[in-house]
C-alpha positions as CSV (number, residue, x, y, z in Angstrom):
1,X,56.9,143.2,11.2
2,X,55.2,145.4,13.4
3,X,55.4,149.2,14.6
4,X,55.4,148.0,18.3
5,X,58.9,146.0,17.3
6,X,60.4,149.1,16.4
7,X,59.0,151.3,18.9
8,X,60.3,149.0,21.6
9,X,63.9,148.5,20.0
10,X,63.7,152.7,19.7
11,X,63.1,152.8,24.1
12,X,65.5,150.1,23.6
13,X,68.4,152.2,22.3
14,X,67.1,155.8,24.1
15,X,66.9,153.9,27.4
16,X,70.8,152.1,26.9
17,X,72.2,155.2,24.4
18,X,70.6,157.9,24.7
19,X,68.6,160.1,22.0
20,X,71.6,161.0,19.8
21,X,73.0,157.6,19.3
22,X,68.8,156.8,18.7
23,X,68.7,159.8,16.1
24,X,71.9,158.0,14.3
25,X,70.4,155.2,13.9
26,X,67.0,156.2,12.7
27,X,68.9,158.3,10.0
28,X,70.7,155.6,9.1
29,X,68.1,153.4,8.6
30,X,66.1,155.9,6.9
31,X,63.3,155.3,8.7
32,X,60.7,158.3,10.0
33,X,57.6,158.5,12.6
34,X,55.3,156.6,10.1
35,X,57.1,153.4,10.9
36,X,56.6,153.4,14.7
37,X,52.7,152.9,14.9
38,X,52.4,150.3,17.3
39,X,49.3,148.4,15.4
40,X,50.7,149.1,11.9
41,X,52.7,146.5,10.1
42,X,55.3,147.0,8.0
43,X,57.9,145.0,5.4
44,X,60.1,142.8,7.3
45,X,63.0,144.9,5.0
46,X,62.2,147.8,7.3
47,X,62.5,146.0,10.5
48,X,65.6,144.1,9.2
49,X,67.2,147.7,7.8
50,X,66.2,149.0,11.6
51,X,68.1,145.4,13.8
52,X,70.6,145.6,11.6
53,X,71.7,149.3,11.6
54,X,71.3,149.3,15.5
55,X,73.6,146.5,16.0
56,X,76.0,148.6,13.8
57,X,75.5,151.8,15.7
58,X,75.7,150.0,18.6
59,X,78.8,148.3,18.0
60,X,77.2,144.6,18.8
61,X,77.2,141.2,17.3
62,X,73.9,141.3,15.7
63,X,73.2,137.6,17.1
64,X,73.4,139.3,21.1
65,X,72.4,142.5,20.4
66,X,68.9,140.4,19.2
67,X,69.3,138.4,22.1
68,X,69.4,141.7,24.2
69,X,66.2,143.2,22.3
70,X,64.2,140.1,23.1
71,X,64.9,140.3,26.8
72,X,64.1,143.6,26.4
73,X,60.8,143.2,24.3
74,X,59.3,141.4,27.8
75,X,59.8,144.3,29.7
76,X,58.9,146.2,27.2
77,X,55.1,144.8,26.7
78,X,54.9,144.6,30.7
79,X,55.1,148.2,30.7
80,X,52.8,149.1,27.9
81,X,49.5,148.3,26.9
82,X,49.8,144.6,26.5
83,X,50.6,144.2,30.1
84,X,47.4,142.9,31.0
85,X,47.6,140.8,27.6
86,X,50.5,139.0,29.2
87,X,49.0,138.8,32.6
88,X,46.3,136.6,31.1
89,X,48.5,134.4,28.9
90,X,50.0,132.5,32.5
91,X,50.9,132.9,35.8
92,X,54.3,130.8,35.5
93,X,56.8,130.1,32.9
94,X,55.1,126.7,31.3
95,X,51.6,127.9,30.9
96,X,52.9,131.2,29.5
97,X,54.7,129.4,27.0
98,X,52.2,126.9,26.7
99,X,49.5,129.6,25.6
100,X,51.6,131.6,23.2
101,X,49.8,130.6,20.2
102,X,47.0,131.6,21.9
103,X,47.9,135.1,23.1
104,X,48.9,135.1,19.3
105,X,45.9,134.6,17.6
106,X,44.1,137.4,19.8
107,X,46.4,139.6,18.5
108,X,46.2,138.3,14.5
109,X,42.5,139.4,15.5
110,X,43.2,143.3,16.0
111,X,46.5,143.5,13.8
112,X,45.6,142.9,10.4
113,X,48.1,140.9,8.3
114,X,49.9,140.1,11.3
115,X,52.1,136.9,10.7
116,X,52.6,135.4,14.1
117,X,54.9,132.9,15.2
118,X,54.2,129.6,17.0
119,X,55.3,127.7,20.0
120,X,55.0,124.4,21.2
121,X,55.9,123.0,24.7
122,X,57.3,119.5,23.3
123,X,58.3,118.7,26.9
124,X,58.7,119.1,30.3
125,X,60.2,117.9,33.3
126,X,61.4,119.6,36.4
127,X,63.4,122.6,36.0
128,X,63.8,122.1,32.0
129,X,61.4,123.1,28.9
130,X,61.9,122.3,25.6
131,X,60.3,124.4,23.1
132,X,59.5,124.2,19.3
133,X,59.6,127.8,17.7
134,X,58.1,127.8,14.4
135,X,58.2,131.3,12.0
136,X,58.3,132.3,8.5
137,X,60.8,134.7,8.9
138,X,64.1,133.8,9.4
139,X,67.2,134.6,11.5
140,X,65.3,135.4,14.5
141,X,66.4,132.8,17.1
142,X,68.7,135.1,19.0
143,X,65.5,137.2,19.9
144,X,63.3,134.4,20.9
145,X,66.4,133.0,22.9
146,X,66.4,136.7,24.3
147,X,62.5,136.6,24.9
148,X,62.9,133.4,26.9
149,X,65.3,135.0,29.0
150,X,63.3,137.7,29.5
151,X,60.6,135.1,30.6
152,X,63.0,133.5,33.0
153,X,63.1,137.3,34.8
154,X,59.3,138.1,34.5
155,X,58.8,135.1,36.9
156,X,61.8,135.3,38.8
157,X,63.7,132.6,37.7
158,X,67.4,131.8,37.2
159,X,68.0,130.0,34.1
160,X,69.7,129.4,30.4
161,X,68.4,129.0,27.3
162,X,69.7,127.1,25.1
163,X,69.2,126.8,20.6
164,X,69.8,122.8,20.2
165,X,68.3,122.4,16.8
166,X,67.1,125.0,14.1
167,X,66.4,124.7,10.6
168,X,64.6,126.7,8.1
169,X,61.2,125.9,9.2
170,X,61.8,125.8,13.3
171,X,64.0,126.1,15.9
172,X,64.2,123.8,19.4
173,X,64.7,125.5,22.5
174,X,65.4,124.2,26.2
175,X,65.0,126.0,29.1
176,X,66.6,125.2,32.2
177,X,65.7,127.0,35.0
178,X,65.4,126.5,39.0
C-alpha cells in the first residue's frame, strides 16, 4: 500500500491515543520512519502488520476500527496536500464518487506501482447510491464503508452505508443519505 495510509492511520492513533499508545504500536509492528513516506509504496504485509496491530493496541474489532480509519482517511486528505485533489474530484457526493477512478488514475501517474481501486456508481435515485467497489486486495470493505461515511460528512450529509454484496473480486455498496 502506500506511506500516506500509514501516515494517516499514525495521526489517526496520536490524534485519538496519544503518542505512547502510537509508540506501542509502531514497535509492535516493527515498523520505523522509512515506512511513512507519503509517495512511497510499500508490501501490503506491512500495511496489514500496521491495521492489524492497531486494532489490537487499540482494543477494537478490526472490521470498525477499519471503518473508523476510513472516515478518518477523508479528513485526513482534506487536510493535507491532496485537498485540492479532492476539491476537483466533485462538488457533491455522486460526482465525487462518480470520478473516483479518475482522481485515481492521476495519482497512478505520480505514485509509481500504485495499485488503485475502482468505483462504479451502478445507480442512483434520490437519496440512495449504489456503488460497485472493485480491488485486488482483500478485506478492505470496512474502510471503504468508513470512507463513504466520511463522504457523507465532507458534504454535510446524514446517511448509512450499507455492504449488500461482496465477493472476492468486488463489493456493492448503498448509500442512503438525505
Amino acid at each position: 500500500m502506500y506511506g500516506m495510509i500509514h501516515r494517516a492511520l499514525r495521526q489517526m492513533v496520536l490524534d485519538e491515543r496519544g503518542e505512547e499508545v502510537w509508540s506501542s504500536i509502531q514497535r509492535t509492528a516493527n515498523v520505523g520512519l522509512s515506512d511513512f513516506i507519503s509517495s512511497a509504496t510499500y508490501p501490503d504485509e506491512v500495511t496489514q502488520r500496521l491495521l492489524s496491530t492497531s486494532s489490537e493496541v487499540l482494543g477494537q474489532d478490526s472490521g470498525k476500527m477499519l471503518e473508523q480509519f476510513g472516515q478518518f482517511w477523508i479528513r485526513y486528505a482534506e487536510a493535507s496536500s491532496f485537498a485540492s485533489i479532492l476539491a476537483f474530484t466533485g462538488q457533491d457526493l455522486v460526482s465525487f464518487i462518480s470520478n473516483l477512478d479518475r482522481m485515481h488514475r492521476t495519482i497512478e501517474d505520480v505514485m509509481i506501482n500504485a495499485r488503485m481501486p475502482s468505483f462504479s456508481v451502478l445507480a442512483h435515485d434520490v437519496g440512495q447510491i449504489r456503488v460497485e467497489y472493485r480491488s485486488t486486495r482483500t478485506g478492505l470493505a470496512p474502510f471503504v464503508s468508513g470512507l463513504f461515511l466520511g463522504l457523507l460528512e465532507r458534504f454535510n450529509l446524514n446517511g448509512s452505508v450499507s455492504l449488500i454484496s461482496e465477493d472476492s473480486k468486488k463489493s456493492i455498496f448503498v448509500i442512503h443519505y438525505e
